[in-house]
C-alpha positions in Angstrom: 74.8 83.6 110.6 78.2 85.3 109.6 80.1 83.8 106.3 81.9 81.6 108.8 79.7 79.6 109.8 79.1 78.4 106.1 82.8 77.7 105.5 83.7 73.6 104.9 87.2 73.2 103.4 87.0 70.4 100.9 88.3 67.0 101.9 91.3 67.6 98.7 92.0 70.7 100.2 95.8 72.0 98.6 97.4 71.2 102.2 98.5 68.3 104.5 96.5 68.6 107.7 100.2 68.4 109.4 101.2 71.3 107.5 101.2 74.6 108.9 99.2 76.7 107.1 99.8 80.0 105.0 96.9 82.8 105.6 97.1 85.7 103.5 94.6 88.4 105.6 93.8 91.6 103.6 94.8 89.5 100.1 94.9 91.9 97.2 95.6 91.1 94.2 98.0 88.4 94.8 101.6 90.1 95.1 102.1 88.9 98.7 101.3 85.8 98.0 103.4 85.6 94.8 106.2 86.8 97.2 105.5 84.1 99.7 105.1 81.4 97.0 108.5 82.7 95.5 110.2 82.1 99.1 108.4 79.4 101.0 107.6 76.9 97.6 103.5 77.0 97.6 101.0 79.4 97.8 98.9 80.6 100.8 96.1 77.7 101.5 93.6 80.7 102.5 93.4 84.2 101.6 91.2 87.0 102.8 89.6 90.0 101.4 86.1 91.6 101.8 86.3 93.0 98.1 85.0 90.4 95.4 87.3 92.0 92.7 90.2 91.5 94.6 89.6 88.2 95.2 88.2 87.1 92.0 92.3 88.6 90.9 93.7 87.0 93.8 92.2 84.0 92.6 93.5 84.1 89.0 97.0 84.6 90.6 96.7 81.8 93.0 93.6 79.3 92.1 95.2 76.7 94.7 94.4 79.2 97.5 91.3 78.9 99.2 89.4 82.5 98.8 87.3 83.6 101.5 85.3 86.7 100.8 84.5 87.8 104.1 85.3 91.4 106.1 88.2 90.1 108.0 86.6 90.8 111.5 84.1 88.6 110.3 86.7 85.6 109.4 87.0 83.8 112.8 90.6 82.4 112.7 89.9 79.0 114.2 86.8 78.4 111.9 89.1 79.7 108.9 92.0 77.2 110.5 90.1 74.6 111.8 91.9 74.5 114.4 95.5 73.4 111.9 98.7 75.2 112.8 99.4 78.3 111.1 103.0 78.7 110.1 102.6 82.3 108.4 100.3 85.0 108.7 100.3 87.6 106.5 98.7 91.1 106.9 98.5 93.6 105.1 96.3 96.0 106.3 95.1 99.0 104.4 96.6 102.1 105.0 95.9 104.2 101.4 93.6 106.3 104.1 96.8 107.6 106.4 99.7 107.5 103.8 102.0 110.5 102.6 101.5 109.3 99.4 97.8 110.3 99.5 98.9 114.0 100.0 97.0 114.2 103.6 97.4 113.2 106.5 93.7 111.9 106.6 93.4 109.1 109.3 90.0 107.4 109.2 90.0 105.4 112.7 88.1 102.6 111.3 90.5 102.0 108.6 93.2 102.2 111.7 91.5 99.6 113.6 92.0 97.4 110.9 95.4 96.0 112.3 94.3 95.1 115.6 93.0 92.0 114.1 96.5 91.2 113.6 96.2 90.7 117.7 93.2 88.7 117.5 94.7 85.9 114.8 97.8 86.1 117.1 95.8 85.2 120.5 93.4 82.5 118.8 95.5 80.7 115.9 98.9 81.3 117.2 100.8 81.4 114.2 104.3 81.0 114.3 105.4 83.9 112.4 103.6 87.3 111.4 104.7 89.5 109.0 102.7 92.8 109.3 103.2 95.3 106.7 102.3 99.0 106.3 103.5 102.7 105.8 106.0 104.3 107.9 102.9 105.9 109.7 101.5 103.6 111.4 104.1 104.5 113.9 102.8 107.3 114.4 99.5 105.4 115.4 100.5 105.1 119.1 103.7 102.7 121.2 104.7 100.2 118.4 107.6 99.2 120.5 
């Protein structure tokens, strides 16, 4: 039984059912979601994150925010949705494994893989905008284009 399987949002959840909905994937700390509360008027209704620190941070930030703490591959994007529209998706996926600034150019393929579950939320929730970001190196990952 995976933490999806477990997950009921409450009947005052922070959104309208007819509202598309804001996922934060890979939530940190919060500054994403600060950003996209600063430009779209509310916070994300769900964030993300397989670290409990993070998420108990993220949550301070952003207590309206449903907080899921679940490996993302594990977060099934039509249990997470059910099944609402997703206006935004935001991923963030981590790359401190394969940056410049960490002085090698170490690239751990499992921290790579990370971003193709961009693709999955794309093919099952269908959200109508993703913002992806990451280091100037994941171009160097393979065709981007």
């Amino acid at each position: 039984m995976s933490i999806m399987d477990s997950i009921a949002l409450p009947h005052d959840a922070p959104f309208e059912p007819a509202t598309p909905m804001i996922i934060d994937s890979f939530a940190g700390g919060g500054g994403a979601s600060t950003g996209i509360e600063m430009a779209l008027g509310r916070s994300p209704d769900v964030a993300i994150n397989h670290s409990g620190p993070a998420l108990a941070l993220h949550q301070a930030n952003h207590p309206e925010t449903l907080h899921l703490n679940s490996n993302i591959w594990d977060a099934d994007p039509l249990s997470v949705t059910g099944g609402r529209p997703v206006g935004l998706l935001w991923a963030s996926p981590d790359c401190k494994h394969f940056s410049k600034a960490k002085g090698a150019a170490l690239c751990d393929r499992n921290i790579r893989d990370l971003a193709w579950v961009v693709v999955r939320w794309a093919e099952e929730a269908r959200p109508d905008v993703i913002c992806m970001e990451n280091v100037e190196e994941f171009v160097t990952w393979g065709p981007v284009g």
